[in-house]
Structure formats: C-alpha cells, structure tokens
N, C-alpha and C positions, 0 to 999 in steps of 0.2 A: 102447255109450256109455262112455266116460272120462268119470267125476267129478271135475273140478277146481275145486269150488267151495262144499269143507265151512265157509268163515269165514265161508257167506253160511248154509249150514243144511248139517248132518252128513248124509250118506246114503254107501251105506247104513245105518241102522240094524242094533245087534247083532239075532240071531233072538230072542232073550227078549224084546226090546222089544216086536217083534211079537207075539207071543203071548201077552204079558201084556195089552193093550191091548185085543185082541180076548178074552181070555177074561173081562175083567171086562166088555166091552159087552154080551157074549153071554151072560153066568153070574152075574153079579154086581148091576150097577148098583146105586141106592142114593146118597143126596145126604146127604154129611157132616154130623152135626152138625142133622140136621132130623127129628126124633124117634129112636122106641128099636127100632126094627123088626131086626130081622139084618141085611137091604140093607143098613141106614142105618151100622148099629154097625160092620160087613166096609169099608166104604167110612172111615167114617171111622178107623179101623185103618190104613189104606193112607196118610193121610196124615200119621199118626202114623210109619209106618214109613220113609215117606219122608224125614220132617226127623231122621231119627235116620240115617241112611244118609250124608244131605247134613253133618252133624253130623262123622260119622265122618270124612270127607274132607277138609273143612276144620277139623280141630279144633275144633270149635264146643263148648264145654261142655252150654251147654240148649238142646238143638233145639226147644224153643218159642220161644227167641228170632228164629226163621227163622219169615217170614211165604209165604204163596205169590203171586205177583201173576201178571200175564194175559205179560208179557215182561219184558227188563230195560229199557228203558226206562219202562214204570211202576215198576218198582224204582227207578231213579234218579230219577225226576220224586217219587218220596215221600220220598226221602232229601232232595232240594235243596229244594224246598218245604218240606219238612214241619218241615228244621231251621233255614233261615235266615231272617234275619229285616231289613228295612231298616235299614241301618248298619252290617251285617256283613259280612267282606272274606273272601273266596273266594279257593283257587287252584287251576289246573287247568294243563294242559300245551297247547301248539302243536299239538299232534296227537288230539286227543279227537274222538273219533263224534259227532256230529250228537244223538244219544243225551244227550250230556251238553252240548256245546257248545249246543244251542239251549235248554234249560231255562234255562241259565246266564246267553243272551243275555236271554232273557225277563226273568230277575229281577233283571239291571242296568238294566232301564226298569223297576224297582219299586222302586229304591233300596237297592239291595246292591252291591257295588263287586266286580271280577269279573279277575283277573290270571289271563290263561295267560302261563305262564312258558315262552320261547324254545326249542326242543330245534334241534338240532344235522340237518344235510342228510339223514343217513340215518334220524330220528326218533329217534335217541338223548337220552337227559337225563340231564344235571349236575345230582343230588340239590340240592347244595349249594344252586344256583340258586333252590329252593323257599326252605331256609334265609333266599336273600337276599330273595325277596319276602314274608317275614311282617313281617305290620304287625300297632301294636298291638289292629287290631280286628279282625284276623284269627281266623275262628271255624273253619276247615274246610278241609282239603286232597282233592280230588276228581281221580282223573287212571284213567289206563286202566291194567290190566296188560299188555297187550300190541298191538299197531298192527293194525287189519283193514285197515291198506292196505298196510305194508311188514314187519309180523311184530315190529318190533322189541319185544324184552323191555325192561319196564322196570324202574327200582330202587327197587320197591314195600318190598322190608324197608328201604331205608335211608330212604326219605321215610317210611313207618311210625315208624322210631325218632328224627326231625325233628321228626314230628307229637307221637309221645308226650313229648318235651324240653319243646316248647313248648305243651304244653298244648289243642292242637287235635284235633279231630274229624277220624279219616280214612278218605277214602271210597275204595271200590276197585272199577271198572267191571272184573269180570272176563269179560267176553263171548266173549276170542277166547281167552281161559288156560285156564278152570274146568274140570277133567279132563284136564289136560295139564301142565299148570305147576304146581308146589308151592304149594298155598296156605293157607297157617296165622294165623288170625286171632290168634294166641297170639302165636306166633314172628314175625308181620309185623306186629305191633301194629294191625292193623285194628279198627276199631271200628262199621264200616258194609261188607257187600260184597254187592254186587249180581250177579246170575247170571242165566243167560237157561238153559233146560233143552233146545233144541235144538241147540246148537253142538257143543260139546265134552262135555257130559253127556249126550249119546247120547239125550236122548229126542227128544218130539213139541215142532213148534211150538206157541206156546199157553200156554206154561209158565214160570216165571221166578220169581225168590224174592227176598228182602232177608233178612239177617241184621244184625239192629241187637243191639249190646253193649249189658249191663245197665245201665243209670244215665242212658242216653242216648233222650233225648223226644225222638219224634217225633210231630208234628201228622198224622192221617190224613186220605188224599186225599178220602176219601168216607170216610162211615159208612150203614148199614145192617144187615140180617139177617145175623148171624152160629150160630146156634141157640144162644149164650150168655146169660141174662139177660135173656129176650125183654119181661120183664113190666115192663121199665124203659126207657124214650127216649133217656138216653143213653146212649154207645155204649160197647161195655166199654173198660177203661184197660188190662188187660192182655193180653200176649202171649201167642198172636199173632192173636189177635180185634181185638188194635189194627188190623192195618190190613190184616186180611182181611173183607172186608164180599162179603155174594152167595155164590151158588153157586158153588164152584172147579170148574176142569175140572179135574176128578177124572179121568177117561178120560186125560187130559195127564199127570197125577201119578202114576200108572199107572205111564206109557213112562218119566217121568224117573224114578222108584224103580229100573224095572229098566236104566235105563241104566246109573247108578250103583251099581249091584249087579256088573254088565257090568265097572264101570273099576276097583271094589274087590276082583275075582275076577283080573283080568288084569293087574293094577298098574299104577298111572298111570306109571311110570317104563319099563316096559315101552311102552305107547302113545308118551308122549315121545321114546323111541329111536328106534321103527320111525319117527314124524314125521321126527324130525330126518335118519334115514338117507336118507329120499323125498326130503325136502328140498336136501339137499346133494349129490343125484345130480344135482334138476334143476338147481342152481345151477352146478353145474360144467357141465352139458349146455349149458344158456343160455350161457353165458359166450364160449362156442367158436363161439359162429353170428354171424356179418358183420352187423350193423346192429342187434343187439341192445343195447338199454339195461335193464340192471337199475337198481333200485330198493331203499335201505335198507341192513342192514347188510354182505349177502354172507354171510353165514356163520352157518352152522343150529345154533350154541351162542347165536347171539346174538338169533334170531329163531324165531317162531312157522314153524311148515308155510303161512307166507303169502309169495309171490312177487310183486312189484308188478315189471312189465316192458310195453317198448313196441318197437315196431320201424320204423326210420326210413322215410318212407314211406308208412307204411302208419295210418291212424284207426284208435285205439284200440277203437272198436264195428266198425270194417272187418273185424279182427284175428279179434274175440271170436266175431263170424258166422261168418268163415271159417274157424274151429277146430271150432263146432258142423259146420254145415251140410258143411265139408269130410272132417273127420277125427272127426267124432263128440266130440268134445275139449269140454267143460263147463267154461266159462269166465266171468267177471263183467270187465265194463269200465266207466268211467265215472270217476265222479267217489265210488263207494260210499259212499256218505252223509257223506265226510270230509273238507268242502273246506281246513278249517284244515291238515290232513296235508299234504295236496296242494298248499298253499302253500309249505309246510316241506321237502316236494321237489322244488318248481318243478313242477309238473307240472298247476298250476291250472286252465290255460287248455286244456291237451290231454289230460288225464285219461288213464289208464292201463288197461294188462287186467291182472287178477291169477288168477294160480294158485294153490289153497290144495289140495293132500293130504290125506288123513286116514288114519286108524289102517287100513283097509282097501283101499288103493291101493298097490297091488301096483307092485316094480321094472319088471315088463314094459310098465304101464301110463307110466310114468315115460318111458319108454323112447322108448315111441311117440310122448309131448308131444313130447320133442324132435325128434324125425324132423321132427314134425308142423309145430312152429314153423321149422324152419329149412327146409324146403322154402316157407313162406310168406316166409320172409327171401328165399331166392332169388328168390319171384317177383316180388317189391317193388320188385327190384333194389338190392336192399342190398349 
C-alpha cells in the first residue's frame, strides 16, 4: 500500500506513538482528575505534559490555557458558539471546511451576520480583503491555515496583525498546518487556535484541543464532571476545566504527547522540507501526463503536501477506485467536506481526487503515483 491520504488522517504513525498508547492501556490506566490514587495522579501527569509540549510548539505562554476536546471540530463549534453572540459580524474565507463553514451557516439563522470573504482560483487570499470586509460590529475573524483541498497556505500572520489593529478576536482553524507550518500564537497574534491531534501532530483520532488567550470568554458547550470543585453545581470558570467536562481520552492524549514529542525531537522544519520535497516531485510528475488537471497553487512553497487533481475522462471516485484497487495507491475523492473551496475552483459539480504525502512517504513511493496516475491517463484516452 501507498499512503496518499495523510490531510484526511496521518499514518503511518511515528513508533513512540505506538508504544506509548499501548504501554499506558496496558501499564498505566487511571481517569484524570478522579481522585488521588497513582493511576489517577500518572494519568493526570500525561495531560499535564501534554499541554506543556503543545505549549512549547505553538508558543503558548500557560498551557492551561489549551483545553482538550474529542476533535477540532468541537474546537471550533466552542469557539463560534461559545463567543458570538446575535448582532455580531463574523468573517471567514471562500474556502473553509465544512468544520467551520456549517457552524457559521448555523449561526447566521440565529442572528449573527456571516462574510466569507472571496479568495482567488487557486484558493489564495488578499489579507487586505478581510481589512475591507470589517464592519463596525464586527467581533471575529475565523479562516483556515491551510486548504485540505488544494494545500494552499494562508496569510494567517498578516490577517492576525488586521485582527490585532482593529481590535477583533482571531480564530485559526489549524487542521491541515499544526506540525508542519509555523505556528506562533505570539508572532501571528492568534487569540483562539483550534487543532485536531491526528493529522499533522502525529497522534491518534479522537483528539483535538482549543487554546483560548487570556481575557477572552468563552461560553462552554456543555458543563459537567471535571474532578474540580465537585461539591459545587456550577461549572468551574477556570482554565481549562472551562471547557473540559467528562472523561478525556486520555489513551488519545497519550499518542498526541508523543506525537509532538515525535515533531519537537525531529523539527517541524525538517518534516516541512521533506513535505515540500514529495510534494513538488509529484507536482512536476503530474504536470507532464496528457489529460491531467491540477488544482490550487502549483508550487510546494506555496502549499501544504495536498494535491487536488482530476483526469479528463475519467469520474473523480472512478480515479480514486482505480488507484486503490489497481496500484495499491490510497487516495481521497469527492467533494472532502469543502464544497465552498470546490466552488472557488470550479470543481463543484465534479469534485476532485486528492493526493496528500506525509513526513513518511518516501521518493520511490512518489514515484510510483505517477507511474500510477498516468498509465490511468492513458487508459482514459486522455
């Protein structure tokens, strides 16, 4: 098997991941935070260690301020709920995940006013543009770091320093960057950044966090059992019991400690190379095959290890079958949960296959996609 399909979930996994996962199911166990027993105390240790790790990556000052949630989509559904309120003006981008795009549509039938602001054919954005869409009730800028459908990198530090001018709260969906792309809540004035812990931080599905800046309330999606303060009703006000309620999957927080153990050992700039080097072999490979359309920017300084391509011809699920079942080739088609993107490359109605590398997809493997795709070019009669 050839893996082509880490935007949708990382595999392989580093070997620490593994074995850290398994050695606390099998050695350890123990539910954070739910009396004083060793289990309980080692466990909740780990998640302590955790948000100091995640801290360390993104600059984070108080890794209490990083809550853990079940994915990043609960991340973000706690950020849009929990901070907007009817009457406030939102902005987001043309090209946002479903992730963020349907909470957003939710809450403009609740009376919040909702701008995605235009990007550009290959999913590029005009900072500026954000500039021209604040209005004066504008409370929040929300947008992606980077496209799971075309890769394209966004201009997170300069819509950061937009947001910090004018006085708004900004959100940063980092699902398809987080261990790959520099990300400094400092240096990119983030005030809200959302993570999912199976993509790019190497761990398990199941995992996912928010880091909310100090001074900034947010409403929790739920309240319950935190092992905080049990002898009172309600729910604690601080971080990050705000808006951790229940048992965490601890087992999850495990794989993501040692992911990011994984990208702090190996350097995120080192992982971003090798992407970029995958990347821009297959883009050049692509390029050269008869009936091949790429997708987004073309060029792996300007985009994530994601490839959105289609072949004339040939149905985009035709494509994706025929690269499994033919070539062993691990591929995602469709519409990936992003139809606003899909709009934005024209690609609405016929949806796309994408190819996404990762930190352990070796040149030879690279090699064979393209064998792979262009002999399916030729049978298409492209």
């Amino acid at each position: 098997m050839i893996y082509m399909d880490n935007a949708a979930t990382t595999y392989p996994k580093p070997e620490n991941v593994y074995t850290a996962v398994d050695y606390f199911n099998r050695s350890l166990g123990g539910n954070p935070g739910r009396g004083s027993s060793q289990a309980t105390l080692k466990a909740g240790s780990i998640l302590v260690d955790a948000r100091e790790a995640l801290a360390r990556l993104f600059n984070i000052q108080d890794s209490e301020q990083i809550a853990f949630t079940a994915n990043i989509t609960e991340s973000l559904n706690i950020a849009l709920k929990g901070f907007l309120h009817p009457g406030d003006h939102v902005i987001s981008t043309s090209m946002e995940h479903n992730a963020v795009a349907r909470p957003l549509y939710a809450l403009s039938r609740r009376g919040i006013e909702w701008t995605a602001v235009p990007c550009a054919d290959d999913g590029s954005l005009d900072p500026e543009d954000i500039r021209k869409a604040i209005k004066p009730n504008t409370r929040m800028v929300c947008m992606l770091h980077a496209s799971n459908l075309t890769g394209t990198i966004m201009p997170i530090a300069q819509a950061g320093k937009i947001c910090r001018e004018n006085g708004l709260v900004f959100v940063v969906d980092s699902a398809q960057s987080a261990g790959i792309l520099p990300l400094d809540v400092v240096e990119q004035n983030i005030d809200i950044l959302a993570f999912t812990g199976h993509k790019g931080l190497l761990g398990l599905q199941g995992t996912g966090g928010l880091y909310v800046a100090p001074g900034i309330e947010i409403e929790p999606l739920k309240e319950g059992g935190t092992g905080s303060f049990s002898e009172h009703l309600e729910h604690p006000e601080f971080m990050p019991d705000r808006l951790e309620s229940g048992t965490p999957n601890t087992p999850g927080i495990v794989g993501l400690l040692a992911g990011v153990e994984f990208i702090l050992q190996t350097g995120r700039d080192n992982i971003c190379r090798h992407e970029q080097e995958i990347t821009a072999m297959l883009l050049s490979g692509l390029r050269e095959i008869k009936g091949v359309k790429l997708y987004g920017p073309g060029d792996s300084t300007k985009q994530t290890a994601v490839i959105a391509f289609n072949i004339d011809n040939l149905d985009c699920g035709e494509l994706s079958m025929q690269l499994d079942y033919l070539y062993g080739v691990v591929t995602r088609s469709g519409l990936h949960c992003a139809p606003l993107a899909h709009q934005v490359i024209g690609t609405l109605e016929r949806g796309s296959c994408r190819l996404s590398p990762g930190y352990f997809t070796t040149q030879a493997e690279a090699e064979a996609v393209i064998r792979a795709i262009h002999g399916l070019a030729q049978q298409s009669g492209s």
